[in-house]
N, CA, C and O atoms as CSV, one atom per row, in Angstrom:
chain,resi,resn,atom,element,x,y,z
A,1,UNK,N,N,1.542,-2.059,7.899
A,1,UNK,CA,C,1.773,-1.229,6.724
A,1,UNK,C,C,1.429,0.198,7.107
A,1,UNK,O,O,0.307,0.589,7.430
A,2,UNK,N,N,2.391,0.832,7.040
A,2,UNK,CA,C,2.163,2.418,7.220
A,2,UNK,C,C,2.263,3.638,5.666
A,2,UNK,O,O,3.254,4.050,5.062
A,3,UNK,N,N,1.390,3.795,5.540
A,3,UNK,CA,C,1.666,4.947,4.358
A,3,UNK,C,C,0.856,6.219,4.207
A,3,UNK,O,O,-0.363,6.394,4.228
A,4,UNK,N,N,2.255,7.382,3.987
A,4,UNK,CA,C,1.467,8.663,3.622
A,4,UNK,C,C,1.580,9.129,5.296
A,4,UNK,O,O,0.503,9.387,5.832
A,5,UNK,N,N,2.695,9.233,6.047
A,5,UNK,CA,C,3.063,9.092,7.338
A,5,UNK,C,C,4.226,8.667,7.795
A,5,UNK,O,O,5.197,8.512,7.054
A,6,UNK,N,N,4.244,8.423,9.142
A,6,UNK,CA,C,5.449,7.778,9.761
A,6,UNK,C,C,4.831,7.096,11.148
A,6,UNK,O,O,3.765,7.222,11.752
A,7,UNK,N,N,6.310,6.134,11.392
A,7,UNK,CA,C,5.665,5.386,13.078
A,7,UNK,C,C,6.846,5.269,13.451
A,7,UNK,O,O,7.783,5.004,12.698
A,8,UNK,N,N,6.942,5.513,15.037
A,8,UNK,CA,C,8.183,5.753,15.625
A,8,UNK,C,C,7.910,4.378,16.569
A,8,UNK,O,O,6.844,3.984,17.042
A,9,UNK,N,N,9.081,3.868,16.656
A,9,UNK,CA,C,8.970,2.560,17.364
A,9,UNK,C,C,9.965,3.108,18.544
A,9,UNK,O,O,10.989,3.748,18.307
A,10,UNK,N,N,9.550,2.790,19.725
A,10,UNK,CA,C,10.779,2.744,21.023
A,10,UNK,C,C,10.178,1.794,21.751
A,10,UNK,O,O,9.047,1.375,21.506
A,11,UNK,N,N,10.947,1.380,22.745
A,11,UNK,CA,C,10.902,0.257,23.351
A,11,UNK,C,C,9.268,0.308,24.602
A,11,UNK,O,O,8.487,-0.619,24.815
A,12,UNK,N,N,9.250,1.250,24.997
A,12,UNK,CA,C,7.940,1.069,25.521
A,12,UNK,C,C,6.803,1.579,24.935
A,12,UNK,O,O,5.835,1.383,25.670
A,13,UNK,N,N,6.413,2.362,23.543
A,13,UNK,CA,C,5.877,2.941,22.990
A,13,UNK,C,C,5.793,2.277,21.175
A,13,UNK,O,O,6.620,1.509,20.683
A,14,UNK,N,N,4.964,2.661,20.699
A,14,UNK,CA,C,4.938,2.739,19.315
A,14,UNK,C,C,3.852,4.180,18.644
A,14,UNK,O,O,2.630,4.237,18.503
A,15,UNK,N,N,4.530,4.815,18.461
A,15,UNK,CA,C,3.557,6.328,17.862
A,15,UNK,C,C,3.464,5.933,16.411
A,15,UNK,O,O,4.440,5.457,15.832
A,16,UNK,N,N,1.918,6.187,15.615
A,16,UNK,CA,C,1.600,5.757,14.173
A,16,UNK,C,C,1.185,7.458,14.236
A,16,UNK,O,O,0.664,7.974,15.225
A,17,UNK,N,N,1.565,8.267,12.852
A,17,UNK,CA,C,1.189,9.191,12.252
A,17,UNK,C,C,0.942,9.412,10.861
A,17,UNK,O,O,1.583,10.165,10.128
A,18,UNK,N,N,-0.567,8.312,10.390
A,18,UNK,CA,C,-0.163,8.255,9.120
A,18,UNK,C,C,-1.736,8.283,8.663
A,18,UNK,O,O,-2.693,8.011,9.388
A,19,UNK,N,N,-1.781,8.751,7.023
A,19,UNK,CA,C,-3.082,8.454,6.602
A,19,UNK,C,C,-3.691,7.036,6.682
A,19,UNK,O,O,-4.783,6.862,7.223
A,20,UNK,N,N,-2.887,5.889,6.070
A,20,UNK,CA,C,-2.775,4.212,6.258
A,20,UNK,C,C,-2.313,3.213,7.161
A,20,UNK,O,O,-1.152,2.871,6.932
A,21,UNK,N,N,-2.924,2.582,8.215
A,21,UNK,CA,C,-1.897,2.315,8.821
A,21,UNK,C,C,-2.953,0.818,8.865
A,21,UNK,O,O,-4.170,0.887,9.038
A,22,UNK,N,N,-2.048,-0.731,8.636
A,22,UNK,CA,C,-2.305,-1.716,8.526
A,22,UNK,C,C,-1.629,-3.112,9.143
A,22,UNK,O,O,-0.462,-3.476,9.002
A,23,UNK,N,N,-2.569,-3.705,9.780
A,23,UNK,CA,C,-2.011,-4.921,10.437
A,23,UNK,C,C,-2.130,-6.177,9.589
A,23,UNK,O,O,-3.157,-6.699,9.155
A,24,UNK,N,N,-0.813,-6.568,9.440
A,24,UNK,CA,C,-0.690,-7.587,8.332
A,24,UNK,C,C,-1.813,-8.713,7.919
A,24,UNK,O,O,-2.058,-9.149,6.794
A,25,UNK,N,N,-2.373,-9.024,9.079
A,25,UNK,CA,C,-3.279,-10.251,9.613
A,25,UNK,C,C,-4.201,-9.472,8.583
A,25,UNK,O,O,-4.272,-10.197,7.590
A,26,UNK,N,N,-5.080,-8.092,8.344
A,26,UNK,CA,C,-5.885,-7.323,8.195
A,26,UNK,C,C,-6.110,-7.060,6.682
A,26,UNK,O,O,-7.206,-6.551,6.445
A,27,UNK,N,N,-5.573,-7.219,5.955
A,27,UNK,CA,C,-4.544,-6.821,4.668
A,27,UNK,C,C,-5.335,-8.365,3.712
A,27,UNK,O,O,-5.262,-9.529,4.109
A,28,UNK,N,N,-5.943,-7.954,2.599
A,28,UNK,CA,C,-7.035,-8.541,1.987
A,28,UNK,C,C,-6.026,-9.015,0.694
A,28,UNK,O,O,-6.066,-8.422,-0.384
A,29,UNK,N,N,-5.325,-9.903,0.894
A,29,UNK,CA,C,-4.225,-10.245,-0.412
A,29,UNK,C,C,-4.442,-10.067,-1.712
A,29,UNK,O,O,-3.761,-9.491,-2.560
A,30,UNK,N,N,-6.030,-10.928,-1.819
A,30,UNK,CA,C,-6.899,-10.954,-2.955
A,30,UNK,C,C,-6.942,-9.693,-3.526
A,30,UNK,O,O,-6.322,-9.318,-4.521
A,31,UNK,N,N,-7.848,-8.947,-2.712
A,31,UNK,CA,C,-8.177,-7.292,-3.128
A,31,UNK,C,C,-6.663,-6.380,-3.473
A,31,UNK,O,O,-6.448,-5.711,-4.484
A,32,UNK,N,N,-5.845,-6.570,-2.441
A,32,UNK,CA,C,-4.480,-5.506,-2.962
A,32,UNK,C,C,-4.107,-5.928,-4.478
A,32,UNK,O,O,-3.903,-5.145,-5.406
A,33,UNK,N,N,-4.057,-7.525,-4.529
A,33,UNK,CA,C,-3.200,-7.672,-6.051
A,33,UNK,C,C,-4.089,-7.255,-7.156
A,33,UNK,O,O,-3.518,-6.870,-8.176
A,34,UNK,N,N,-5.850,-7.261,-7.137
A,34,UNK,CA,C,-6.801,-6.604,-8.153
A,34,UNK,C,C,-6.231,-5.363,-8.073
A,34,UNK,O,O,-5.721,-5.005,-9.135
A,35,UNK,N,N,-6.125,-4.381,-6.924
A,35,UNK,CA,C,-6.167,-3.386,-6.912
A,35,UNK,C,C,-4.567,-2.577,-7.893
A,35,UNK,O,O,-4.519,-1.509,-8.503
A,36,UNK,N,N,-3.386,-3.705,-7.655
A,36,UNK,CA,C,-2.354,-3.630,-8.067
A,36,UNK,C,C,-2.368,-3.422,-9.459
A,36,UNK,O,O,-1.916,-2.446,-10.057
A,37,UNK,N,N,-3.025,-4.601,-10.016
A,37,UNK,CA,C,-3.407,-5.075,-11.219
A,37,UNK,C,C,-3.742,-3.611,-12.343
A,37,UNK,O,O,-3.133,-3.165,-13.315
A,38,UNK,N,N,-5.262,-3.111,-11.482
A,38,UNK,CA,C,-6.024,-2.002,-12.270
A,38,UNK,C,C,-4.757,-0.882,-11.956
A,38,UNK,O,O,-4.144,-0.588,-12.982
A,39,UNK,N,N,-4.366,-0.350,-10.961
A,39,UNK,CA,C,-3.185,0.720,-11.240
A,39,UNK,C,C,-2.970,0.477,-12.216
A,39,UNK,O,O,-3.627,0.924,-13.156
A,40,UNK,N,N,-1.632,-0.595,-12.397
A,40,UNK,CA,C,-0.771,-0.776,-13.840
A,40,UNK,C,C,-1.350,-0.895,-14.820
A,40,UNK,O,O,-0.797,-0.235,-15.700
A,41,UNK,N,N,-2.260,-1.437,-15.187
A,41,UNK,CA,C,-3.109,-1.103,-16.725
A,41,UNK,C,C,-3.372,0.410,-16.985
A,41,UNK,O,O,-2.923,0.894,-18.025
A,42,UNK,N,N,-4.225,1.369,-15.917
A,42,UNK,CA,C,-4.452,2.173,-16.157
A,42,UNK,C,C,-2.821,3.208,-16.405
A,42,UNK,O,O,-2.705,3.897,-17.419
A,43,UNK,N,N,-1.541,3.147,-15.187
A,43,UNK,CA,C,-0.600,3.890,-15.810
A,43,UNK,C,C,0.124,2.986,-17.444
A,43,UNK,O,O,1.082,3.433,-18.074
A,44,UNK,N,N,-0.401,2.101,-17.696
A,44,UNK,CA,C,0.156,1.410,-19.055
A,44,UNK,C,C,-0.055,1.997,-19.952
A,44,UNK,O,O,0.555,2.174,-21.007
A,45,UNK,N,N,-1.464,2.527,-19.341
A,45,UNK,CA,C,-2.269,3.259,-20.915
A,45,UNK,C,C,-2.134,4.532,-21.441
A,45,UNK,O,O,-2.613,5.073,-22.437
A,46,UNK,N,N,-1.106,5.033,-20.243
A,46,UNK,CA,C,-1.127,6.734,-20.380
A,46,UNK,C,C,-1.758,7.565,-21.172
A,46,UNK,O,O,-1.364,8.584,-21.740
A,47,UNK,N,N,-2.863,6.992,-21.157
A,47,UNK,CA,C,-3.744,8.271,-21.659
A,47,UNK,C,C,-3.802,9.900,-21.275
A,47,UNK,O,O,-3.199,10.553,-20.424
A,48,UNK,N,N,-4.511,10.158,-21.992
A,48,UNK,CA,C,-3.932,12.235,-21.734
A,48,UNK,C,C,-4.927,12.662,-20.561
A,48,UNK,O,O,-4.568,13.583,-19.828
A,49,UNK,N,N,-5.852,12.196,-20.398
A,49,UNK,CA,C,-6.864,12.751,-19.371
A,49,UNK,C,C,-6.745,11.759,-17.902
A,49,UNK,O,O,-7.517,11.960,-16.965
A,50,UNK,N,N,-5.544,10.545,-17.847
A,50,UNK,CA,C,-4.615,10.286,-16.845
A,50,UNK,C,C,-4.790,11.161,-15.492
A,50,UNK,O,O,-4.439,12.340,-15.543
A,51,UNK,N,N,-5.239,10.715,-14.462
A,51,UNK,CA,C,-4.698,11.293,-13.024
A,51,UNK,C,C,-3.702,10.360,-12.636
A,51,UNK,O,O,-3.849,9.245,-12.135
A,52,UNK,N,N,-2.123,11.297,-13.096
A,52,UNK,CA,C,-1.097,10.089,-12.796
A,52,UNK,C,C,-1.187,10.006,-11.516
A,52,UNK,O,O,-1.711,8.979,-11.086
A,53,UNK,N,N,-0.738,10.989,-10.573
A,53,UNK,CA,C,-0.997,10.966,-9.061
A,53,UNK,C,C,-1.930,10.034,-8.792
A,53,UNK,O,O,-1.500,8.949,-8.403
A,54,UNK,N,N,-2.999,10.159,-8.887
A,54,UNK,CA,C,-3.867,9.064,-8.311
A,54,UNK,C,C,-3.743,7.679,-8.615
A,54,UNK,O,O,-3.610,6.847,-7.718
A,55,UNK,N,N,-3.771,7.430,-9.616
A,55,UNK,CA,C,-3.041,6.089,-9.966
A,55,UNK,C,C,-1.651,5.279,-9.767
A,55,UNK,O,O,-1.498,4.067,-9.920
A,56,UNK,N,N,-0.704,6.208,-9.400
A,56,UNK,CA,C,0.697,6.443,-8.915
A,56,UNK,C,C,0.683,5.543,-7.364
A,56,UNK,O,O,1.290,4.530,-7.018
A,57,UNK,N,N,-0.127,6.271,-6.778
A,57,UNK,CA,C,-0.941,6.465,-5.149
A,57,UNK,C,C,-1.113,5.063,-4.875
A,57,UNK,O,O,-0.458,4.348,-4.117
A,58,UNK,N,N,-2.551,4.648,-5.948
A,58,UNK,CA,C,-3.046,3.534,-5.919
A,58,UNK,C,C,-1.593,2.583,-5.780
A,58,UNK,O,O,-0.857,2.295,-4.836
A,59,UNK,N,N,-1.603,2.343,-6.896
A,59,UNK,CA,C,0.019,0.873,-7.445
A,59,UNK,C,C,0.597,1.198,-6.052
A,59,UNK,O,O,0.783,0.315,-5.215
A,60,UNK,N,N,0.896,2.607,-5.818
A,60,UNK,CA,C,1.819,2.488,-4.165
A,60,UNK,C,C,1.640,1.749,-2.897
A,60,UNK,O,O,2.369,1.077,-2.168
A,61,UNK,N,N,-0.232,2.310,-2.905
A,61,UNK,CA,C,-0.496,1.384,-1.486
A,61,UNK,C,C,-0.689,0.003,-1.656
A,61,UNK,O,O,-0.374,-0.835,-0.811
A,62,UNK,N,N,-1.197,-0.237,-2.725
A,62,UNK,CA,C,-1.178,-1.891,-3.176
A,62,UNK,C,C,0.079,-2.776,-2.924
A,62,UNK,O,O,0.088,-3.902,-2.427
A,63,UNK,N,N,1.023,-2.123,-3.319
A,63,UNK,CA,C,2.556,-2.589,-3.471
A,63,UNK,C,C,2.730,-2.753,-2.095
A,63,UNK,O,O,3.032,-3.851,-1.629
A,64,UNK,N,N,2.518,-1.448,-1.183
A,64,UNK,CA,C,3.172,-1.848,0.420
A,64,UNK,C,C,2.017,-2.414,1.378
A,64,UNK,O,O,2.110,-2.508,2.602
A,65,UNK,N,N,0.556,-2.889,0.342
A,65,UNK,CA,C,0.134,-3.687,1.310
A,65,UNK,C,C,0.695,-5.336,0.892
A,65,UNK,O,O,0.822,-5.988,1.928
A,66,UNK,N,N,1.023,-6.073,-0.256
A,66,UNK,CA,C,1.477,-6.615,-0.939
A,66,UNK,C,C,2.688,-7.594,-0.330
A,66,UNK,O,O,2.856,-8.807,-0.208
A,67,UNK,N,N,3.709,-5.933,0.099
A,67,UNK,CA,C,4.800,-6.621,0.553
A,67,UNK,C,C,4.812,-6.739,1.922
A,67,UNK,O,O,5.670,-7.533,2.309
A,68,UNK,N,N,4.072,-6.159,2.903
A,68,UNK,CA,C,3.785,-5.993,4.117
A,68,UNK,C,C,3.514,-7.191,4.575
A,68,UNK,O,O,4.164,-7.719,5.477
A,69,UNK,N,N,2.022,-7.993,3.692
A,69,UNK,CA,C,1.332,-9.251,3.946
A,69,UNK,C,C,2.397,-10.397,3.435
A,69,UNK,O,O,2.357,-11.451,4.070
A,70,UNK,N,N,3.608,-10.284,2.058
A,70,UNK,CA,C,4.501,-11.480,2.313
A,70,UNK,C,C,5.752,-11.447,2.983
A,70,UNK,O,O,6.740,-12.175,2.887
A,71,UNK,N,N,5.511,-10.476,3.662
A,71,UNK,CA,C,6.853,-10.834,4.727
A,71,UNK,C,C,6.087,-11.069,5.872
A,71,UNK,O,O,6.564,-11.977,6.554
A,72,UNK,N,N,4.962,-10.520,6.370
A,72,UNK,CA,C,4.400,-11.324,7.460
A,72,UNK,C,C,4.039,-13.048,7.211
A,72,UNK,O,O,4.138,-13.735,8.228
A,73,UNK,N,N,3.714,-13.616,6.188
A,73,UNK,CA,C,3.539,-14.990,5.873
A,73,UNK,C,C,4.719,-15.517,5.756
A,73,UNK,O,O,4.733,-16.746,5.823
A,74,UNK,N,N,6.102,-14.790,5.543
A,74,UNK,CA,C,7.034,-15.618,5.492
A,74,UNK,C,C,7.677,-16.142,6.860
A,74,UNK,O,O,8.560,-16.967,7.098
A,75,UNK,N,N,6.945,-15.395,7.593
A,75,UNK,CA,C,7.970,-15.902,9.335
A,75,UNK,C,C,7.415,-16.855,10.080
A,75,UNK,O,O,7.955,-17.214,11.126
């Protein structure tokens, strides 16, 4: 899982340039879907004193650790 960055793959190399960078094996299923969970309640509630960004952020990395860890379990 790479996020907030990029990773260049070539055949003898792999370059990671990123704030997140995650190995599927590594990736805490349990914890991402809580973490998923509290995002979406909190953007549900849109309250006025809201840090959408940050909460935005959150649901994001949750989501691509999420999908990262079931496509590695699916192979």
């Amino acid at each position: 899982a790479v996020a907030f960055g990029f990773a260049e793959v070539l055949p003898d190399a792999v370059t990671v340039l990123a704030q997140i960078a995650e190995r599927p094996e590594d990736i805490d299923v349990a914890r991402a879907e809580a973490a998923r969970k509290r995002a979406e309640e909190r953007l549900a509630r849109n309250e006025a004193d809201l840090d959408y960004a940050r909460a935005r952020t959150a649901f994001d990395k949750a989501m691509l650790r999420l999908q990262v860890a079931s496509r590695s379990r699916a192979r």
